[in-house]
MIVO-561878 format. One record per residue (C-alpha): residue number from 1; y negated, z, x negated. Coordinates in steps of 0.02 Angstrom, whole numbers, always signed. Layout:
N
{atom NUM; {Y; Z; X}}
...
END
This chain:
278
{atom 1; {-5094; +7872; -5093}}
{atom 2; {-4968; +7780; -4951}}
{atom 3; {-4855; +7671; -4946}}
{atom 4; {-4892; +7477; -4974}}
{atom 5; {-4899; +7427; -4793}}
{atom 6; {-5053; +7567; -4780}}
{atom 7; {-5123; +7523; -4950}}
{atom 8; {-5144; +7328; -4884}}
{atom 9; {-5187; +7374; -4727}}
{atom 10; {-5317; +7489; -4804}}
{atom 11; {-5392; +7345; -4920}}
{atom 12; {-5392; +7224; -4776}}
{atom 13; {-5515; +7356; -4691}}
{atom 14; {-5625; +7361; -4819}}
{atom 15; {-5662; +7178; -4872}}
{atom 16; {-5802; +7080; -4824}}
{atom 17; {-5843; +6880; -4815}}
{atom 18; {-5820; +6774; -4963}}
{atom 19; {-5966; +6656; -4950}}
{atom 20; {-5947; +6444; -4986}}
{atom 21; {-6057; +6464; -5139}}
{atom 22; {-5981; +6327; -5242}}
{atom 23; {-6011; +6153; -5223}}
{atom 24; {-5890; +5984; -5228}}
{atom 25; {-5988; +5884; -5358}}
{atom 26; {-5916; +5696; -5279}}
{atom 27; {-5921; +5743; -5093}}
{atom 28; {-6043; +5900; -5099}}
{atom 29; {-5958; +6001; -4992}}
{atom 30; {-5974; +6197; -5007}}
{atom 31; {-5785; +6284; -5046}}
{atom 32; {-5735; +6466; -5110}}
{atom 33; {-5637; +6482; -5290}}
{atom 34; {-5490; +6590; -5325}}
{atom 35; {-5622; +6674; -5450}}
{atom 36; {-5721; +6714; -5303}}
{atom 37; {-5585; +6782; -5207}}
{atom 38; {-5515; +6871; -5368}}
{atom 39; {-5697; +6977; -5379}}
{atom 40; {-5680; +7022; -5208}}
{atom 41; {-5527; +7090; -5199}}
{atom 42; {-5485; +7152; -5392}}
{atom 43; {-5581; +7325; -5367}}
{atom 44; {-5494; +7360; -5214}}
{atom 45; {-5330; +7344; -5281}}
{atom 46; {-5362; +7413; -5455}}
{atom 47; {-5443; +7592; -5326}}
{atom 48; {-5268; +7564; -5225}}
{atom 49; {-5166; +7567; -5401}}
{atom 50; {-5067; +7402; -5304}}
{atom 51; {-4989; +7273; -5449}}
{atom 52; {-4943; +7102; -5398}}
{atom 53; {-4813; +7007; -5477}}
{atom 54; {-4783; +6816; -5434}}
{atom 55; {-4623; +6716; -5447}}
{atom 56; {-4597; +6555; -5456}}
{atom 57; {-4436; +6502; -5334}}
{atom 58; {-4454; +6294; -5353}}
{atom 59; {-4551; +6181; -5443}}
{atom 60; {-4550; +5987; -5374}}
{atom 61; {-4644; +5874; -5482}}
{atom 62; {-4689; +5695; -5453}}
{atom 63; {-4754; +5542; -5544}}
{atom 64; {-4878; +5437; -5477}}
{atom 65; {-5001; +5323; -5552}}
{atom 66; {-5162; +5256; -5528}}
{atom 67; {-5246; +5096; -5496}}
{atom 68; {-5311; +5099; -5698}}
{atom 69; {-5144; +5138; -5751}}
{atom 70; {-5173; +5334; -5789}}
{atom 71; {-5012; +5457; -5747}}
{atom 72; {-5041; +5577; -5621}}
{atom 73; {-4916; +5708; -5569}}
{atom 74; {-4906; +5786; -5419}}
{atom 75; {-4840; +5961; -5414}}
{atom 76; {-4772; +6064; -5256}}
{atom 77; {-4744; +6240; -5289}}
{atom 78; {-4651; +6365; -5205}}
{atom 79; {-4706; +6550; -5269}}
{atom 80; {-4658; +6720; -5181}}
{atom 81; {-4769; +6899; -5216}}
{atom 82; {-4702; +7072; -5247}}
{atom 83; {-4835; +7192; -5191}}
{atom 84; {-4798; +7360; -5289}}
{atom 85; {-4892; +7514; -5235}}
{atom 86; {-4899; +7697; -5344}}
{atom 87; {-4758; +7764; -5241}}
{atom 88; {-4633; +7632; -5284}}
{atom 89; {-4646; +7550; -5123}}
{atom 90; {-4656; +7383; -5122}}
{atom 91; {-4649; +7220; -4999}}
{atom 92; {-4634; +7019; -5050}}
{atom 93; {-4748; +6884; -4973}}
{atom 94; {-4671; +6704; -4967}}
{atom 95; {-4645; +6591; -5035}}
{atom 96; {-4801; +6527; -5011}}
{atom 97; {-4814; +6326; -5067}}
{atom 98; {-4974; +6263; -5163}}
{atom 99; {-4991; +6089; -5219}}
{atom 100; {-5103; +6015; -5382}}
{atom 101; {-5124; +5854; -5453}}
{atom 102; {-5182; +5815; -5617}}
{atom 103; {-5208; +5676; -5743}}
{atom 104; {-5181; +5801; -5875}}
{atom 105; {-5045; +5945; -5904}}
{atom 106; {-5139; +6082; -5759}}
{atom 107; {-5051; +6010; -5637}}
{atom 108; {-4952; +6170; -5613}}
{atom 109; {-5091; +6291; -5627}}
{atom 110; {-5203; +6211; -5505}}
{atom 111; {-5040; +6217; -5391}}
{atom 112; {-5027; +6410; -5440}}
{atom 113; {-5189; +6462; -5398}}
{atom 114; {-5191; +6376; -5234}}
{atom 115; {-5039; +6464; -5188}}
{atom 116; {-5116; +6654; -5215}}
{atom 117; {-5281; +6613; -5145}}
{atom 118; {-5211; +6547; -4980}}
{atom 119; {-5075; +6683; -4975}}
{atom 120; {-5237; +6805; -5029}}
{atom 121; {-5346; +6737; -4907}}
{atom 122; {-5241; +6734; -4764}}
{atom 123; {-5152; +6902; -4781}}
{atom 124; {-5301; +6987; -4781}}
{atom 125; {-5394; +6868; -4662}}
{atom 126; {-5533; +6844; -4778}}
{atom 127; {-5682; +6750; -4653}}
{atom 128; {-5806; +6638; -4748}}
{atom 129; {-6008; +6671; -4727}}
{atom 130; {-6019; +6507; -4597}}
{atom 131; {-6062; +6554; -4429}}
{atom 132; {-6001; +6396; -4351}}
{atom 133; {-5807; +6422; -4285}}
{atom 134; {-5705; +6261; -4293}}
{atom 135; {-5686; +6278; -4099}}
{atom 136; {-5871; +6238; -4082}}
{atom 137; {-5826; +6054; -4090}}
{atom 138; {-5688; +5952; -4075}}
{atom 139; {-5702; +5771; -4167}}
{atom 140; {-5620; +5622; -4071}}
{atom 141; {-5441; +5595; -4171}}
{atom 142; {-5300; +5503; -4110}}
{atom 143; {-5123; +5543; -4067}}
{atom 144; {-5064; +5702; -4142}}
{atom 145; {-4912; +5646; -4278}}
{atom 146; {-4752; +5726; -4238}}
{atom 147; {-4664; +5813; -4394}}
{atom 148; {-4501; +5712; -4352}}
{atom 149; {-4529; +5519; -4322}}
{atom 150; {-4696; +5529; -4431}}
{atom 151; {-4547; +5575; -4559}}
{atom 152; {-4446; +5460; -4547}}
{atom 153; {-4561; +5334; -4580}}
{atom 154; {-4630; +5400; -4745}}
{atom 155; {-4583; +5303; -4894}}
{atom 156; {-4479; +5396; -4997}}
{atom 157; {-4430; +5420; -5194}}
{atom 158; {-4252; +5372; -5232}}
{atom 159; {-4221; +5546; -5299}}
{atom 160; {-4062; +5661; -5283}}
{atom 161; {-4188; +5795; -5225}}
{atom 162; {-4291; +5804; -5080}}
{atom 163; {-4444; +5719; -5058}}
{atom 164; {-4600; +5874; -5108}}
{atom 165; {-4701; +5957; -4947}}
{atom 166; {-4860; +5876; -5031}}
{atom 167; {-4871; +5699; -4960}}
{atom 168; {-4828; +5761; -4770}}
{atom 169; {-4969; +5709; -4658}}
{atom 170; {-5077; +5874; -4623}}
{atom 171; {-5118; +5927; -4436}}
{atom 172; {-5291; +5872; -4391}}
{atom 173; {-5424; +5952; -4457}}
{atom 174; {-5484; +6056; -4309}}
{atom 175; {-5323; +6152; -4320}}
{atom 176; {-5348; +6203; -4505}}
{atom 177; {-5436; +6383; -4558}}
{atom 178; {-5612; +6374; -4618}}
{atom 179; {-5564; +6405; -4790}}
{atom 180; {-5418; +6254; -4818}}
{atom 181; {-5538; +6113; -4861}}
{atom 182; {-5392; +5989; -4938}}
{atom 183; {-5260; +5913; -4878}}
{atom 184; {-5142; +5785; -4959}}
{atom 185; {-5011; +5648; -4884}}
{atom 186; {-4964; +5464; -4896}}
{atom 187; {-5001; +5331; -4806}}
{atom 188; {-5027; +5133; -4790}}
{atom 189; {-5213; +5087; -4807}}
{atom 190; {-5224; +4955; -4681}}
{atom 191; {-5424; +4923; -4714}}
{atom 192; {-5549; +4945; -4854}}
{atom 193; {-5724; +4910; -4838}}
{atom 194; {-5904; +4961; -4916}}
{atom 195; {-6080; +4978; -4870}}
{atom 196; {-6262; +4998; -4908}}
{atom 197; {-6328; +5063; -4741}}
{atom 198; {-6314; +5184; -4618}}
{atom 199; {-6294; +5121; -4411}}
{atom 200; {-6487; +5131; -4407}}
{atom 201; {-6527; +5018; -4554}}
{atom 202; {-6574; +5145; -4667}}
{atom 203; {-6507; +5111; -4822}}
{atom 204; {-6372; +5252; -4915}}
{atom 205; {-6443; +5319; -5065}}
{atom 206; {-6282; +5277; -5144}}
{atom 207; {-6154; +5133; -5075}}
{atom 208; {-6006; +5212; -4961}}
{atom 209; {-5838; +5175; -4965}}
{atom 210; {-5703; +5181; -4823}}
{atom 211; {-5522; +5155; -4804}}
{atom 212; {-5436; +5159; -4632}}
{atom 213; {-5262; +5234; -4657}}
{atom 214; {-5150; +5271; -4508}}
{atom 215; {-5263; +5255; -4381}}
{atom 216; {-5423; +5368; -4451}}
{atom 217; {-5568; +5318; -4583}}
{atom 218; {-5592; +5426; -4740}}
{atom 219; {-5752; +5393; -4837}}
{atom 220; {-5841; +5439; -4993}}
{atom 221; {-6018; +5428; -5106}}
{atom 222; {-5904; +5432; -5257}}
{atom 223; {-5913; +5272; -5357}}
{atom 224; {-5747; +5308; -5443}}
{atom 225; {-5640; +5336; -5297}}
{atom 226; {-5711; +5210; -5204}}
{atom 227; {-5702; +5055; -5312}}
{atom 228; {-5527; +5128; -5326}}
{atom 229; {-5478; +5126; -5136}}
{atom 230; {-5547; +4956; -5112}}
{atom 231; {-5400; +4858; -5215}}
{atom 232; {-5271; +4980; -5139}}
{atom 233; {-5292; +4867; -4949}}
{atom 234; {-5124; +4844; -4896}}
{atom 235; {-5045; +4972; -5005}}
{atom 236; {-4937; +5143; -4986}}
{atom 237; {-5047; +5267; -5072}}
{atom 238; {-5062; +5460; -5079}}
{atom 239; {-5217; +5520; -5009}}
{atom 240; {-5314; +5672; -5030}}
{atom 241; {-5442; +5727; -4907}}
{atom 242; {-5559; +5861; -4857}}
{atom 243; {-5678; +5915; -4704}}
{atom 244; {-5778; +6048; -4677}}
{atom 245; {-5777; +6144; -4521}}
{atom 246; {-5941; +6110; -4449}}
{atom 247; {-5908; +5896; -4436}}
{atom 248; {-5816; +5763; -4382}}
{atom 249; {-5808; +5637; -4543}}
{atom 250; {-5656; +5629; -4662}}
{atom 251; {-5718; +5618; -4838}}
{atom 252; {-5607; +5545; -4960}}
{atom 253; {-5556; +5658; -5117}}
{atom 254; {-5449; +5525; -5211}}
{atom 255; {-5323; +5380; -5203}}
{atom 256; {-5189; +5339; -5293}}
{atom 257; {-5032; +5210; -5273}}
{atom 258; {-4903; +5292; -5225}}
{atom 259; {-4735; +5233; -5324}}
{atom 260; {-4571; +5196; -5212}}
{atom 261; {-4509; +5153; -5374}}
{atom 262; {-4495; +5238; -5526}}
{atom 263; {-4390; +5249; -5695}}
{atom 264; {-4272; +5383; -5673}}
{atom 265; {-4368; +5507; -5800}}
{atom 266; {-4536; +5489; -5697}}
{atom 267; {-4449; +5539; -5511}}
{atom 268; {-4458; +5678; -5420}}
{atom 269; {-4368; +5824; -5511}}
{atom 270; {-4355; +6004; -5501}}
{atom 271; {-4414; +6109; -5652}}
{atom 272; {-4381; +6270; -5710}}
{atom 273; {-4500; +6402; -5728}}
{atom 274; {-4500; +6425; -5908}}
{atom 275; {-4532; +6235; -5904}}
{atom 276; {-4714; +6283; -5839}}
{atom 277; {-4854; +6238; -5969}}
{atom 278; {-4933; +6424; -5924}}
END
């Protein structure tokens, strides 16, 4: 059969583009499921007799809450893979961080899932169906932020833990893969604004909404998120983005206050895995 280096090696061979075939209801853009990449890959590992175990090394949770008053958590996982093959050779990926948000209690799945996919995705180097490479263009953005001062200037949780990966500012978008579509981090919204019609005069079948937050615009269709963002002018908020490879424009996922302050049981806290509600 081979070892588990040859066995991945053989499976990265053999797999083929996972096509954008689902759509982002709010912002329509196309993206590729874990379910997708799961019926890809699942017949070439069950044929290569390889098992994959996860564990779960740290869990940071945060509360944050939104402009109608609904709890949100943020979750920021950290998860490391044991590939097992037939011959009892094995090797361990990781950790590989995912993030998830959710009004709800699937806060940790969604974080779960985007974990494996990536760490699936990129292991195997799993190409999407678009023919347009994000080198084709490159968008006008503004200075690059610096991991250290850009740091220093975050606000922060008063928390006897550090402060979760999630809200650090992503790199621009022309230096992300095809396939990582969101991106999450905080920031001041310094403007807020709506409209009816494009730069020509035609008018938007829908109104669009913009905010202006560290120096770039992020805008959406979605009449939920946007009458959100516009009371949030002024305000530190965590903000979570997409783009997809072949533009320029930012379009804004959600909003949501971000909370320097918080009762002791609602900050940032590590968590156990058998505190997971999976």
């Amino acid at each position: 059969m081979g070892t588990i280096n040859e066995l991945l090696a053989e499976i990265t061979k053999q797999t083929v583009a996972i096509a954008k075939t689902r759509e982002n209801r709010d912002q329509h853009f196309a993206y590729r499921g874990i379910d997708d990449v799961y019926a890809s890959l699942h017949p070439l590992y069950s044929a290569a007799g390889i098992i994959t175990i996860p564990s779960v090394e740290d869990v940071q949770t945060e509360h944050l809450q939104t402009k109608s008053g609904n709890r949100m958590t943020l979750c920021t996982m950290k998860v490391k893979y044991t590939f097992m093959a037939p011959d009892g050779s094995s090797i361990i990926m990781g950790p590989v961080v995912g993030v998830g948000a959710d009004t709800s209690d699937k806060y940790a799945n969604k974080a779960l899932a985007v974990a494996h996919k990536y760490m699936l995705t990129q292991m195997h180097m799993i190409p999407t169906s678009d023919s347009k490479d994000p080198d084709a263009e490159s968008p006008e953005i503004g200075n690059r932020p610096q991991p250290g001062p850009q740091a220093a200037t975050r606000p922060t949780a008063p928390a006897p833990v550090p402060q979760p990966q999630a809200p650090r500012r992503p790199a621009p978008a022309t230096t992300q893969p095809a396939s990582a579509t969101e991106n999450t981090f905080v920031g001041e919204v310094t403007e807020a604004m709506s409209e009816t019609k494009k730069r020509d005069g035609t008018p938007f079948k829908s109104p669009k909404f913009a905010v202006k937050v560290d120096g770039h615009w992020y805008s959406t269709f979605s009449k939920t998120v946007g009458e959100e963002a516009m009371g949030l002018k002024g305000k530190v908020c965590v903000i979570t983005w997409s783009q997809k490879p072949d533009t320029k424009f930012r379009d804004l996922e959600g909003i949501a206050l971000y909370r320097e302050e918080a009762p002791a049981e609602d900050a940032s806290q590590s968590t156990s895995a058998e505190d997971l509600p999976f």
